[in-house]
C-alpha positions in Angstrom: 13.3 50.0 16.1 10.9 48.4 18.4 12.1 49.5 21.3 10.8 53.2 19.4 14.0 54.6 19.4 14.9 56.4 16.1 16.5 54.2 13.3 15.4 56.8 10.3 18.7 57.7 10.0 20.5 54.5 9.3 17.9 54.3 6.3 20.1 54.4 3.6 23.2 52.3 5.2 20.6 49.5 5.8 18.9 49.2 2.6 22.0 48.8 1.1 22.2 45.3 2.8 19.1 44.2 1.1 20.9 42.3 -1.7 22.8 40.2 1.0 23.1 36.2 0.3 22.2 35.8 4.1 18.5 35.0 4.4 18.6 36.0 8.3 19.7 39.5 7.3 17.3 39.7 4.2 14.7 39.1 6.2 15.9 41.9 9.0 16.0 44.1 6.0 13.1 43.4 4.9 11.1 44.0 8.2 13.4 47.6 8.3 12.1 48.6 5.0 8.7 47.8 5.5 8.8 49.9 8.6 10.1 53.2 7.5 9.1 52.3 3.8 6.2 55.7 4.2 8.5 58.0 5.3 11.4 57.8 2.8 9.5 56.7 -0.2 12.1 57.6 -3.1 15.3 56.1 -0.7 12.6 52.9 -0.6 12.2 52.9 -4.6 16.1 52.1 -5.3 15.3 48.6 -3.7 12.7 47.7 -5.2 15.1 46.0 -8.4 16.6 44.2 -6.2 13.8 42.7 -4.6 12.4 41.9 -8.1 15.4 39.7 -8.4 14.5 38.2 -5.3 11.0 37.1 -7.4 13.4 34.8 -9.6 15.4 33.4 -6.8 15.6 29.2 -6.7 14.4 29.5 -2.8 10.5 29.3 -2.6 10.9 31.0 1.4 12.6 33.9 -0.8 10.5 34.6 -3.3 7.6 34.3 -0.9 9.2 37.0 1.4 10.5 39.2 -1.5 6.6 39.3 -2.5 5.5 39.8 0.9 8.0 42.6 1.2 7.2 44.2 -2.1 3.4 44.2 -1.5 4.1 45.9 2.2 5.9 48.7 0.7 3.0 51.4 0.6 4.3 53.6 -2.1 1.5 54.4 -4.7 3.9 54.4 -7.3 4.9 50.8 -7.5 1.2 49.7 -7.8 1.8 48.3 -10.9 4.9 46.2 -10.1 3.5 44.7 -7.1 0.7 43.6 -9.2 2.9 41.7 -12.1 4.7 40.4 -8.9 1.5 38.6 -7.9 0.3 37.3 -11.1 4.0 36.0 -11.6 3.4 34.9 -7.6 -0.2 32.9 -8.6 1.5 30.8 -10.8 4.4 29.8 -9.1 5.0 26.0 -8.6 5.3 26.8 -4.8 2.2 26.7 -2.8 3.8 29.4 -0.3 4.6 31.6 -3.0 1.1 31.6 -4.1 -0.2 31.8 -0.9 1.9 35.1 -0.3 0.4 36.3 -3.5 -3.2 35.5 -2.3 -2.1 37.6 1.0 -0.6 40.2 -1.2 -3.8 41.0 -3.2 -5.7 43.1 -0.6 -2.3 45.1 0.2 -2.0 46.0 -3.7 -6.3 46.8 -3.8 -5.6 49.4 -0.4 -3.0 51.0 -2.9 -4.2 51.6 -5.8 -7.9 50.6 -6.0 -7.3 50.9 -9.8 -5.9 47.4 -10.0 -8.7 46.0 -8.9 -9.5 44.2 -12.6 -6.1 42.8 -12.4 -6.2 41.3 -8.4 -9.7 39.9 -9.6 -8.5 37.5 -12.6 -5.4 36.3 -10.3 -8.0 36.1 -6.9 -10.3 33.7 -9.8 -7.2 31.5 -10.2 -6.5 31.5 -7.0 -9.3 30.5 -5.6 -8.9 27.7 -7.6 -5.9 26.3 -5.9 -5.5 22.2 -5.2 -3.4 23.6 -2.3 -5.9 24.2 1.2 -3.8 27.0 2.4 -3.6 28.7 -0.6 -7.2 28.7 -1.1 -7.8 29.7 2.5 -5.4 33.1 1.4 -7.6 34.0 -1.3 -10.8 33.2 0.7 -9.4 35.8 3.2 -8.6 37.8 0.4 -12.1 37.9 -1.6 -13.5 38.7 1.4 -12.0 41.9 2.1 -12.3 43.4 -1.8 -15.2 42.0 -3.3 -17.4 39.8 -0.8 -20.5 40.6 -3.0 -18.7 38.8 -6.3 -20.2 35.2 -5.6 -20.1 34.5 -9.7 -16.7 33.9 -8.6 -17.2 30.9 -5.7 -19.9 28.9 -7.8 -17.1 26.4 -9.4 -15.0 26.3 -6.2 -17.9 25.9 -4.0 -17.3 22.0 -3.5 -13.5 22.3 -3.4 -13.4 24.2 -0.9 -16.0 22.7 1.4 -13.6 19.6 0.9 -10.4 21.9 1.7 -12.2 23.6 5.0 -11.4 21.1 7.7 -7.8 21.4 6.5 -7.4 25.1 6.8 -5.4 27.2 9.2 -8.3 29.0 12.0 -8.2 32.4 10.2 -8.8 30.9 6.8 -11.5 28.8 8.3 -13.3 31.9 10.1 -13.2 33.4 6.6 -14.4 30.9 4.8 -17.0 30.2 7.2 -18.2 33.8 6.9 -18.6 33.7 3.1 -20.2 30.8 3.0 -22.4 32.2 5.3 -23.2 35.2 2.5 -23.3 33.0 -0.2 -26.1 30.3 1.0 -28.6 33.1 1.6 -28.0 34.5 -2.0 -27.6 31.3 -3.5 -30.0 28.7 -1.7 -33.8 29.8 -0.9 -35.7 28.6 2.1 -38.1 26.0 1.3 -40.8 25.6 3.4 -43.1 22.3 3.1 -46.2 20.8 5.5 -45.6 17.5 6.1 -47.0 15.3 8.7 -43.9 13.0 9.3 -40.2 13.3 8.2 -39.3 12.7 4.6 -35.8 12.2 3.6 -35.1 11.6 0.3 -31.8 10.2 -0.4 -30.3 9.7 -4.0 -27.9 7.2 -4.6 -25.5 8.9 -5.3 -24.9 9.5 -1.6 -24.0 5.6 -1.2 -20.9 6.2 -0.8 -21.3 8.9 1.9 -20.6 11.8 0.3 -23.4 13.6 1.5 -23.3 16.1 -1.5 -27.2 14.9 -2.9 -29.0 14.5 0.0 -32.5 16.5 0.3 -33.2 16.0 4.5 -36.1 17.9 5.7 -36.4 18.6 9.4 -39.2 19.4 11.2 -40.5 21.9 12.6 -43.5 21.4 14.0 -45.7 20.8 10.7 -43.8 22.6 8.7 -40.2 21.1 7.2 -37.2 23.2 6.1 -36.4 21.3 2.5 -32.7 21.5 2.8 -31.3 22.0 -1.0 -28.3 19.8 -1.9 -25.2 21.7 -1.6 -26.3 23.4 1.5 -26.3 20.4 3.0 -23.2 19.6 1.7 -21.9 22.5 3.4 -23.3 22.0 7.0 -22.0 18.6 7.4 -18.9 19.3 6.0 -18.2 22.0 8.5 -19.7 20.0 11.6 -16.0 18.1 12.1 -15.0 21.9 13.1 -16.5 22.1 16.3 -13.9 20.0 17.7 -11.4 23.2 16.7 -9.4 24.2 19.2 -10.2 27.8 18.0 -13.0 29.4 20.2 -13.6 32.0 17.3 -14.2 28.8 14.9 -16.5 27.0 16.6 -18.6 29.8 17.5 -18.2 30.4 13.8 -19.8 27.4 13.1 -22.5 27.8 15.2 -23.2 31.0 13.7 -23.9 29.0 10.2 -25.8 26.4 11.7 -28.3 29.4 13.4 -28.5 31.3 10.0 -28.4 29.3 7.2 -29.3 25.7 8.9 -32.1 23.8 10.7 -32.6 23.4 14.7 -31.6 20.4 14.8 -27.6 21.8 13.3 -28.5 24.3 16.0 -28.5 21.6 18.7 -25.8 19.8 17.3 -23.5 23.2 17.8 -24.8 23.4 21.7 -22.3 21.0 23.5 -19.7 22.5 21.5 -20.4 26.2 22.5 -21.1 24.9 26.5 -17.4 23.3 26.6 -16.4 26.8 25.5 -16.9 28.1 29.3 -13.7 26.3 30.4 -11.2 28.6 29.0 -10.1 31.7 30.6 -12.1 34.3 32.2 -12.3 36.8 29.0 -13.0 33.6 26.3 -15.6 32.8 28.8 -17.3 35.7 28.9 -17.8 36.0 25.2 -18.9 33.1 25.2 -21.6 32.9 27.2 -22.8 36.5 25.2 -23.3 33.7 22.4 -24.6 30.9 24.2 -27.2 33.4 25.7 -27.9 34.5 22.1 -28.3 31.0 20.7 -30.6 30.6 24.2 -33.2 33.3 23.8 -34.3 31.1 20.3 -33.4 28.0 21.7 -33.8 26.9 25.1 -35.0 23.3 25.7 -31.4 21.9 24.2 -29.3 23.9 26.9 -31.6 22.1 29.7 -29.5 19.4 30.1 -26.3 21.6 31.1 -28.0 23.7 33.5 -24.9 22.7 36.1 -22.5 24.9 33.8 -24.3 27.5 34.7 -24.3 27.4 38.5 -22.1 31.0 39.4 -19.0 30.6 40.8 -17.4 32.5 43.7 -14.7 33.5 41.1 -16.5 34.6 38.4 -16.3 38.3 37.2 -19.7 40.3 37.5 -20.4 40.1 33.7 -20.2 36.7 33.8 -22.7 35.6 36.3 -25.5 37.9 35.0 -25.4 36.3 31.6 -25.2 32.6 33.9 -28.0 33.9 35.3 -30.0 35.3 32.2 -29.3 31.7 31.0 -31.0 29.7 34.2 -33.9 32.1 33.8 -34.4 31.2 30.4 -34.4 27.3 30.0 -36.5 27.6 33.6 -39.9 27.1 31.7 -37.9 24.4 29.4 -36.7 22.2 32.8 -38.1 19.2 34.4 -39.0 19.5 38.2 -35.7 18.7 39.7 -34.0 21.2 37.6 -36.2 24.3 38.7 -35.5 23.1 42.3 -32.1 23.6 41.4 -32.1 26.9 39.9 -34.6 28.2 42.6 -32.4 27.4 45.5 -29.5 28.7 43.5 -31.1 31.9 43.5 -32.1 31.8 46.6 -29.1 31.2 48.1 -27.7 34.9 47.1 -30.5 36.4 48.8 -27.6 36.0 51.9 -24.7 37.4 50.1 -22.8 40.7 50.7 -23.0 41.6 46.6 -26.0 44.2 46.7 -25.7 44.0 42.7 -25.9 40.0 42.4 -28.6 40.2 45.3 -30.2 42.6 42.7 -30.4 40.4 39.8 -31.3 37.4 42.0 -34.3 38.8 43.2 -35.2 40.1 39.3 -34.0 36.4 38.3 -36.5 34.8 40.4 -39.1 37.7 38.7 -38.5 36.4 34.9 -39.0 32.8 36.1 -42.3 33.0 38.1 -43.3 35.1 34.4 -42.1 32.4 32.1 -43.6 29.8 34.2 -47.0 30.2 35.9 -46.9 26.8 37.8 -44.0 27.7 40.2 -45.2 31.7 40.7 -46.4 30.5 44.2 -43.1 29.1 44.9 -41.2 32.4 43.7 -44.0 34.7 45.2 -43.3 33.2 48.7 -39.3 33.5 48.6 -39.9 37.1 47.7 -42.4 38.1 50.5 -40.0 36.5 52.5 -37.5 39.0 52.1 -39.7 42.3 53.0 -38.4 42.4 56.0 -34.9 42.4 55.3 -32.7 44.6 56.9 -31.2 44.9 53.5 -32.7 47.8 51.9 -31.5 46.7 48.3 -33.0 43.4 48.7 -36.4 44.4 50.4 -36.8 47.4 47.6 -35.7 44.9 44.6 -38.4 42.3 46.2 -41.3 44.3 46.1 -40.8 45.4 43.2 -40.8 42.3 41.3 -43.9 41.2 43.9 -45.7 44.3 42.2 -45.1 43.1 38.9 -46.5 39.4 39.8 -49.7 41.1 41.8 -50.5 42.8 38.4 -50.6 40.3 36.4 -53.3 38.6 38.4 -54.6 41.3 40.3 -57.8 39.0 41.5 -55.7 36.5 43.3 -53.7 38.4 45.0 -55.9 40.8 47.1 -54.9 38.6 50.5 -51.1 39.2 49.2 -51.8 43.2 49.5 -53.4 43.1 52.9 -50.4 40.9 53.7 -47.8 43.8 52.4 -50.1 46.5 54.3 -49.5 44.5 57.6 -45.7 44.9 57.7 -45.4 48.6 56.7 -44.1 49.2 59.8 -41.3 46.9 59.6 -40.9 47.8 56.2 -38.0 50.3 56.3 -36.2 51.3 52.9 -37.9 54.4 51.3 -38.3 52.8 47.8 -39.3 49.6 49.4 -42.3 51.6 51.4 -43.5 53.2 48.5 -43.7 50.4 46.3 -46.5 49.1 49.2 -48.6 52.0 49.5 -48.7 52.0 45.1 -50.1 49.0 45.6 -52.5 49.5 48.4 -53.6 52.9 46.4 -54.4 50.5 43.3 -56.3 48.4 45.2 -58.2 50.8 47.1 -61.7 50.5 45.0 -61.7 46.9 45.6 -64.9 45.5 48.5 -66.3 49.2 48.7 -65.8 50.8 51.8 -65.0 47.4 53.3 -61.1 48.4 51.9 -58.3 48.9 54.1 -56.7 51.5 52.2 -58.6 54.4 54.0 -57.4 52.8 57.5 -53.9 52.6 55.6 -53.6 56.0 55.0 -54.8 57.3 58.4 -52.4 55.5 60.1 -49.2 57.0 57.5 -51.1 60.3 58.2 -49.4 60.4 61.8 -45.6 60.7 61.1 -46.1 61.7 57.3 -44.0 64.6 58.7 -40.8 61.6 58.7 -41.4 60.2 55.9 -39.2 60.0 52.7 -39.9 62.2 50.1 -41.2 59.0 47.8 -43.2 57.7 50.2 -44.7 61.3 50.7 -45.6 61.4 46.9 -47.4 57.8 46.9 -49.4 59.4 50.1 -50.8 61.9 48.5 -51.8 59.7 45.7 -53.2 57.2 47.9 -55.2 59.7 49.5 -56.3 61.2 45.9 -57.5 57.5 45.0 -59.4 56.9 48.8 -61.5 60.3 48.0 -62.3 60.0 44.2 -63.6 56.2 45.5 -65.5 57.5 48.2 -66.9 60.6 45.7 -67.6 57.8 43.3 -69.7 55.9 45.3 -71.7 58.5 47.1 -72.4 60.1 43.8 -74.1 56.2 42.7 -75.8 55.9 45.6 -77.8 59.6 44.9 -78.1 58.3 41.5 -80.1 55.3 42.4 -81.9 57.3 45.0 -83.0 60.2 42.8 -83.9 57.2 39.7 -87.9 58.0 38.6 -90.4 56.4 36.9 -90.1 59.6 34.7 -86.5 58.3 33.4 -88.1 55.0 31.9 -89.8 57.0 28.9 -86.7 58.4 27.8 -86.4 61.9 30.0 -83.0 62.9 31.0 -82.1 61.8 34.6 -81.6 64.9 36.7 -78.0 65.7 37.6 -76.6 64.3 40.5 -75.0 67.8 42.0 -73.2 65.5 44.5 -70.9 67.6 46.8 -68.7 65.8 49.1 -69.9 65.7 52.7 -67.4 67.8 54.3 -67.6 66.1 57.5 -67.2 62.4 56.4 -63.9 61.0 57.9 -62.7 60.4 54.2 -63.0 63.8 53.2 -61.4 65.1 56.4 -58.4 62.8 55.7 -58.1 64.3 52.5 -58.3 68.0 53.7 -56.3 66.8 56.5 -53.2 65.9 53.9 -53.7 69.0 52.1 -53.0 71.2 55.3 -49.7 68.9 55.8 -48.7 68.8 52.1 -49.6 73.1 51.8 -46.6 73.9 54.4 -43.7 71.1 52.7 -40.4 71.9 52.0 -40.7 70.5 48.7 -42.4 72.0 45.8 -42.9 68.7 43.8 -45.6 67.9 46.9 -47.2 71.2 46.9 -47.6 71.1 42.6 -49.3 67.4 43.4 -51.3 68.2 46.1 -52.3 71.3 43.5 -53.2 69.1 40.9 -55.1 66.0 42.3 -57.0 69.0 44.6 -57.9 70.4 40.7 -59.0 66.6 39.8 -61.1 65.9 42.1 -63.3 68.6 41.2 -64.2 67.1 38.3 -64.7 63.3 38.8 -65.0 61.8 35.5 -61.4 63.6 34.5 -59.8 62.5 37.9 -61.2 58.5 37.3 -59.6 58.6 33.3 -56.2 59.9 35.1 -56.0 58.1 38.3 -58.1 54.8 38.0 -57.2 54.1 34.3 -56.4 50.2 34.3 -52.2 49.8 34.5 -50.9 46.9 31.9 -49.0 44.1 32.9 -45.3 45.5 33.1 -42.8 42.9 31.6 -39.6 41.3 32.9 -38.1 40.4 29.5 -34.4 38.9 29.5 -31.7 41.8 29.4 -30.6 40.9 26.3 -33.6 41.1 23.9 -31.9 44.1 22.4 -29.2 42.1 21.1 -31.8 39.4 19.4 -31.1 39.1 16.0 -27.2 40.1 16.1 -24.7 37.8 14.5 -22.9 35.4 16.2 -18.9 36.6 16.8 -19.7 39.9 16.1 -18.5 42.6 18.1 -22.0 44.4 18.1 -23.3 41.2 19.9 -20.8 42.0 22.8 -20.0 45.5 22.8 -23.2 47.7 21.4 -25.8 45.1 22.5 -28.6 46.2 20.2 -29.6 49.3 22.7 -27.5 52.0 20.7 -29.0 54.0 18.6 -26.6 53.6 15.4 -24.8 50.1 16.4 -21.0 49.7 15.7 -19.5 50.7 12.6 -19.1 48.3 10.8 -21.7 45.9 11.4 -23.0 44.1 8.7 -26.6 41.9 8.8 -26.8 39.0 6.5 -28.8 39.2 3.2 -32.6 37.9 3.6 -33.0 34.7 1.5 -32.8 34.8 -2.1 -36.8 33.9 -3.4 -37.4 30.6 -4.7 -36.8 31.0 -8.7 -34.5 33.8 -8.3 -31.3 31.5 -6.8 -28.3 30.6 -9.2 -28.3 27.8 -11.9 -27.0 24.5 -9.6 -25.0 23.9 -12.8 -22.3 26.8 -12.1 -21.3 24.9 -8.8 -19.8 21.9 -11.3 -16.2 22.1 -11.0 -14.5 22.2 -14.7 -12.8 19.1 -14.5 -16.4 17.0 -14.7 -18.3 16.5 -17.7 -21.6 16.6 -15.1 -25.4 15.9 -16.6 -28.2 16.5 -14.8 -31.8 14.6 -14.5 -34.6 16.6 -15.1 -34.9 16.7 -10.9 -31.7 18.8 -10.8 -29.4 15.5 -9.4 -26.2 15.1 -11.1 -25.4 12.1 -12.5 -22.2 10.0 -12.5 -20.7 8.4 -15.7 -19.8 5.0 -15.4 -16.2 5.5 -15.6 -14.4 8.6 -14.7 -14.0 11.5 -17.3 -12.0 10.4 -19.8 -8.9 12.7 -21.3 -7.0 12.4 -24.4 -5.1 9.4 -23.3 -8.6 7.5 -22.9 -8.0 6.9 -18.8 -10.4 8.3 -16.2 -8.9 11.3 -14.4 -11.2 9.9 -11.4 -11.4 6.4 -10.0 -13.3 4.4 -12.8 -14.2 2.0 -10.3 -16.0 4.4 -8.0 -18.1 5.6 -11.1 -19.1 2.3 -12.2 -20.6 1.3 -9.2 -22.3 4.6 -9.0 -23.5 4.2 -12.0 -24.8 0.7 -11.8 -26.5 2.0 -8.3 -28.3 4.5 -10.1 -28.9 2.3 -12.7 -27.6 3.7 -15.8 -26.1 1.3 -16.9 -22.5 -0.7 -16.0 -20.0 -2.5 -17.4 -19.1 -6.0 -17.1 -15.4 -6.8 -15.7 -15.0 -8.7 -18.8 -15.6 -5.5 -21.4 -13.7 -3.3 -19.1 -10.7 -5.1 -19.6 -11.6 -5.4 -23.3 -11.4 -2.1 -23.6 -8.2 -1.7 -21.9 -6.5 -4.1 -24.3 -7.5 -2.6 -27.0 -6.6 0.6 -26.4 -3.1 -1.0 -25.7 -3.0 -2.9 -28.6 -3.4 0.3 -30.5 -0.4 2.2 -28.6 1.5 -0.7 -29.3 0.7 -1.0 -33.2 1.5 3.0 -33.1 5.4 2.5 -31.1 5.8 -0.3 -33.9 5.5 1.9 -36.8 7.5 4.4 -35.4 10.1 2.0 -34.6 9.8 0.6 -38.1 10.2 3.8 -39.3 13.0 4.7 -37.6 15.1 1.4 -37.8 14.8 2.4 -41.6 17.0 5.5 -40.8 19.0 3.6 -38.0 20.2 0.6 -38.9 19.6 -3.2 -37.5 21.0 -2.1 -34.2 17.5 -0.7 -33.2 15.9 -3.9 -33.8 17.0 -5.7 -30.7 15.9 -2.6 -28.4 12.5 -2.7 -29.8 12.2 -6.2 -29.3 13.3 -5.2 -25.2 10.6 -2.8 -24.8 8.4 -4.9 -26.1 9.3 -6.7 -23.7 9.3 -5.2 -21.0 5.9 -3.3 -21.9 3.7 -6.8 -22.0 5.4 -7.6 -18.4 4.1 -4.2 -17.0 0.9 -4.6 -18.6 0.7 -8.7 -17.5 1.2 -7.0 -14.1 -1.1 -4.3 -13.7 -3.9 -6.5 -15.0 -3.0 -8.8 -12.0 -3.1 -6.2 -9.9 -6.2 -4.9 -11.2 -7.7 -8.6 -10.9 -6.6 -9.4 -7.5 -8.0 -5.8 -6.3 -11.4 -7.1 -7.9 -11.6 -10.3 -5.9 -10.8 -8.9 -2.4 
């Protein structure tokens, strides 16, 4: 069969061995039916008695397949008998059986949706479960047919915080995803100003439970009031990022970024970084996380800047998030640190890789942006490449020099002249035409004290070789050198034509200024019409058309040409997956930059408003009798909750001291025991009448046995209240 060779036909000679003693070939059977179950659906329903015998079997692994089996059989027609076989499955005294009808649940929902009243009363009892694996079933289980039912989690919500650590990974990931849901529609964010710390610990958490413990962590001046159980929950999961599961700790993180405080955040950091040592494909997901967790938090991934150096072995995925991550805790490191990252980047300005050359140069870029202080530094690696003989490395160079020269355009006017000079040895296209933008912007700069007139006389001579690029920021520079030069000429009449007349309010005559026609300027300008009129290329002409149409009217050809450019920005390539979950495959695969996402995806539920969340009440598991102060604490009884036998179903001793903590009240050693005599004394008076009135009906005989359980019940109890005392005094 799994070699896909045809077994169809042998259908009915191989069910027929489905009532066989032999577990080994039950279970082959099994696996068989299950298989071809779809295609020979009424052959597949004369099993089905026989597997309902297998329900009643004295083997747990039995019944447990038989339901596993039963609830694989897709046959819309047995709906109904695969759900009795899970209620009968929740209430099995196995644990694996139950946890097979936990599993079972979803299969029987996919079905016949129709059950779904059913699965949900045996998915409440389940949930319920002492056992941590089958809890961790039916965690997996409401997740996938009713995640938005939370009325259903409030009394397990403690349990199985408590059962988490112990769960298998995939009922961890599940549960960790719930609770994920269920504290942002269960537990608003609270926002107070405070000035130092406050944490405000009841005494109930003496004995380091954790579960009534208000911490507030700053931010700032503003503190993130933490409500009870949700602290509960983040240090109860924190003893999972030692899992050897990759998918749980970054689970964990996850919870910690959503639902927690920055300092959980922090706490989840080493965790994540020790990630980066697994294989090449964990790794690489990985670090889409850690750069995720980086963009809102960088100072805390300072301190492992090392794991982050790029590796001669590493994939080319991986070393453009390594170096998205060095670019973003730059501002965030101390001296030493940027030294290190600046020479690391550096150094691949000699490599062979055009692509990590690339993202060197625009690496170096996003740190002299995000860090004003060492811009001199970075601006002086990257005018050292112009030169290059690399094409790629010159081109990417200058255009991250570009971008630095605009964002402070006044101290960089010696940089320009700089770039102007070594034109000629400038020799990519894109790299050459990134210069000449530049010496164009910069062309109204000094008057006619610019070099950008010079400039463009001297491209003017073998504009005939140039590439097509350059040729286009030619004629632009030359559009910019003429509207200058008509600017200022047209200024200059204006002040000379100014009259007394103009000071009472007359209109100033119009300036009617006409190009002189035999100013080097404006023969440079015809001059690169004639050359641009006889191209090959019809982009040029259509340019050369249109700035020759500008120019005609100044004040249109300024708003076009000389409008002020903004400062272009270098954020980090993944700003368009800000905001994505952690683990989820829209954080690696769509990235943010689609236009619909994945299917599939899922954002979390804003915060439920303050006044709006759950009673904290509903979170009491039924087994405590809890009462709560007027400040929503819970308090503990001084002994545990008593049953109909008068004994705490907790420790008493544990409540007692609790109690006496909070100071409700105690009880002496001396009444304790009081108490436990006389309820003795009672059971004992009660045995005696019954004895009495059975010795009536028995004869003397039963006399003498009464008298030996009497016995031996005041030796027991002489001995448990030694035990009890000697367990006092140590």
């Amino acid at each position: 069969m799994y070699r896909q060779q045809r077994t169809l036909s042998f259908f009915s000679s191989v069910v027929k061995n489905v009532a066989s003693p032999n577990i080994e070939i039950k279970k082959l059977v099994y696996i068989y039916l299950i298989h071809h179950a779809e295609q020979e659906p009424d052959l597949a329903l004369l099993s089905i008695n026989t597997i309902q015998k297998s329900l009643s079997d004295t083997n747990p692994q039995v019944r447990a397949l038989a339901l596993r089996t039963m609830s694989g059989i897709r046959v819309p027609v047995i709906s109904q008998i695969v759900s009795l076989a899970i209620k009968k499955g929740a209430g099995d005294m196995s644990p694996y059986v139950r946890k097979a009808a936990a599993l079972a649940i979803p299969k029987c929902y996919r079905l016949e949706p129709n059950t779904f009243p059913q699965l949900l009363d045996y998915l409440a009892t389940l949930l319920g479960d002492k056992q941590y694996f089958v809890a961790g079933a039916a965690v997996t289980a409401f997740m996938e047919i009713c995640p938005e039912r939370i009325d259903l989690i409030h009394k397990h919500y403690r349990g199985l915080i408590k059962k988490i650590v112990d769960m298998d990974e995939w009922s961890q990931l599940a549960i960790l995803r719930m609770m994920t849901l269920y504290a942002r529609k269960c537990f608003p964010r609270r926002i107070k100003n405070a000035k130092m710390k406050d944490i405000a610990v009841d005494l109930q958490d003496f004995y380091g439970e954790g579960g009534s413990r208000d911490e507030i962590e700053a931010e700032g001046e503003q503190f993130v009031v933490l409500d009870p159980d949700l602290a509960l929950l983040l240090n109860g999961i924190k003893p999972l990022l030692q899992s050897r599961n990759s998918g749980v700790v970054i689970a964990v993180a996850r919870c910690y970024a959503e639902i927690g405080t920055p300092e959980y955040v922090k706490a989840a950091i080493g965790p994540l970084v020790a990630l980066l040592r697994g294989a090449q494909d964990i790794e690489q997901i990985a670090l889409y996380n850690i750069v995720s967790v980086c963009l809102a938090h960088p100072a805390p991934f300072v301190k492992y800047a090392s794991h982050f150096l790029v590796r001669a072995t590493d994939t080319a995925p991986v070393w453009e998030l390594k170096l998205e991550v060095l670019t973003l805790i730059f501002p965030h490191s101390p001296p030493q640190t940027k030294g290190l990252i600046l020479n690391e980047l550096e150094h691949f300005f000699r490599g062979i890789n055009k692509a990590l050359v690339r993202e060197a140069v625009r690496a170096i870029g996003r740190c002299a942006q995000g860090d004003p202080a060492t811009a001199p530094r970075c601006m002086r690696l990257l005018l050292g490449q112009i030169t290059s003989l690399d094409g790629t490395l010159a081109a990417e160079s200058l255009t991250v020099i570009r971008h630095l020269i605009q964002l402070d355009p006044e101290a960089h006017m010696g940089t320009v002249v700089r770039l102007a000079k070594n034109l000629d040895s400038a020799t990519d296209p894109q790299a050459r035409a990134t210069i000449i933008w530049l010496v164009g912007e910069f062309s109204g700069w000094n008057g006619e004290d610019n070099i950008a007139a010079d400039v463009l006389r001297i491209l003017l001579k073998d504009f005939v070789n140039e590439s097509e690029v350059a040729k286009r920021q030619i004629i632009l520079l030359a559009a910019k050198v003429c509207l200058h030069y008509i600017n200022r000429e047209a200024e200059k009449q204006t002040r000379s034509e100014f009259t007394p007349q103009q000071e009472n309010n007359e209109e100033p005559a119009s300036p009617g200024f006409t190009p002189s026609i035999d100013h080097p300027i404006s023969r440079l300008w015809d001059y690169v019409l004639s050359l641009v009129r006889y191209d090959i290329s019809y982009d040029l002409r259509d340019r050369a058309r249109l700035y020759k149409a500008l120019l005609a009217v100044p004040q249109l050809a300024s708003l076009m040409l000389l409008a002020p450019k903004p400062a272009p920005q270098a954020p980090s390539p993944s700003e368009t997956r800000k905001g994505l979950l952690l683990g989820s495959s829209a954080l690696v695969l769509a990235g943010g930059g689609t236009v619909h996402g994945l299917r599939g995806y899922v954002a979390l539920p804003d915060w439920v408003q303050d006044g709006h969340e759950p009673d904290p009440r509903l979170r009491v598991q039924d087994n405590t009798r809890a009462e709560f102060t007027p400040e929503g604490h819970r308090l503990v009884p001084a002994i545990g909750t008593l049953g109909d036998t008068g004994r705490g179903k907790s420790n008493g001793l544990l409540g007692a001291g609790a109690a006496a903590g909070a100071g409700l009240g105690s009880m002496t050693l001396d009444e304790f025991l009081a108490e436990d005599e006389e309820e003795e004394e009672e059971e004992g008076e009660t045995e005696e009448e019954d004895g009495e009135e059975e010795a009536e009906d028995d004869g003397d005989d039963y006399k003498s046995e009464d008298e030996d359980e009497d016995t031996d019940t005041d030796t027991e109890e002489n001995n448990e209240k030694a035990e009890l005392e000697g367990f006092l005094d140590s």
